[in-house]
Structure formats: C-alpha cells, structure tokens
C-alpha positions in Angstrom: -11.5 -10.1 0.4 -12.2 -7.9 -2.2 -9.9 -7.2 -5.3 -8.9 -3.9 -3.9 -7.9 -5.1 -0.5 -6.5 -8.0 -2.0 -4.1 -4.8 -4.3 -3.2 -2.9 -0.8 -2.5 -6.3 0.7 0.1 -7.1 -2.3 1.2 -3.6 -1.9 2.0 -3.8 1.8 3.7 -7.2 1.4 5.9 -5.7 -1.6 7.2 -2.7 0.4 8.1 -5.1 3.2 9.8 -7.2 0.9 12.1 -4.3 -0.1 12.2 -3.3 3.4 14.0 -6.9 4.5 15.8 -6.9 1.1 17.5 -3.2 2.0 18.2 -5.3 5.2 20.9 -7.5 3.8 24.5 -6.1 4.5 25.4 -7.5 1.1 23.1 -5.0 -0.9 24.9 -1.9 -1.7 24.3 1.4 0.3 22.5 3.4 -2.7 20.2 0.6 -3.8 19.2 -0.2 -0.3 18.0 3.8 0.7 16.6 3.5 -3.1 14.7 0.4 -1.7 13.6 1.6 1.1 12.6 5.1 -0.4 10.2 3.0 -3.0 8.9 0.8 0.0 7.6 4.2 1.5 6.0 5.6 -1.5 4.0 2.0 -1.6 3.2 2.5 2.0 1.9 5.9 1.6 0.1 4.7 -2.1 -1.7 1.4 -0.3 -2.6 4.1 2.7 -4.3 6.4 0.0 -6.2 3.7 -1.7 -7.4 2.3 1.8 -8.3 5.8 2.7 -10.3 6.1 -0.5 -12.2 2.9 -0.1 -13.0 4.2 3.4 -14.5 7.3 1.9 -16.6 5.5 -1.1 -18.2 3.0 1.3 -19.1 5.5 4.0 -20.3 7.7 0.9 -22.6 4.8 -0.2 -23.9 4.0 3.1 -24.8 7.9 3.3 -26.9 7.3 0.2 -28.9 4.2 1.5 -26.2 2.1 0.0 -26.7 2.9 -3.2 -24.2 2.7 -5.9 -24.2 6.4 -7.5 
C-alpha cells in the first residue's frame, strides 16, 4: 500500500469514526451535525486525492510510464 492510499485509507476510517461517534444519543445535537458535516468534507477530500492519484498514474502510463 502506498503512503497515499495508506492517507485516504486513514481518512476514510476518520470520517467513519465521527460518523459512529455522531451516533451516540449521549453526544449533543450541534456537535453531532458538526461531526458529521466534518466526516463529509473528509469523504469528499479522500475522494479528491483518489481521483487525483487516478489521473497521475493514467498520465504516466500515457507517457510510457515515465515520471515527468
């Protein structure tokens, strides 16, 4: 697993986290939507950076594999 896949992997497991946390009847109302509002943004930031990694690899393939 490579170190960014091993970021997006930390970054999925966070917003999950705070996903279950927001869960818990015992967490107030406010800090549970704030939890769960953060657990998206991580969602959509670990989607970009896969996205990205997508692009760079089919990039380098297009150049013979090359790093440019």
């Amino acid at each position: 697993m490579s170190t960014l896949d091993t970021l997006i992997s930390a970054m999925e497991s966070a917003a999950n986290l705070m996903r279950g946390v927001a869960l818990d009847p015992r967490v107030p109302r406010e800090a549970a939507e704030s939890l769960r509002a953060k657990a998206s943004e991580l969602d959509d930031l670990a989607d970009r950076v896969a996205e990205a990694e997508v692009a760079e690899l089919e990039r380098q393939d297009a150049a013979g594999g090359a790093l440019a």
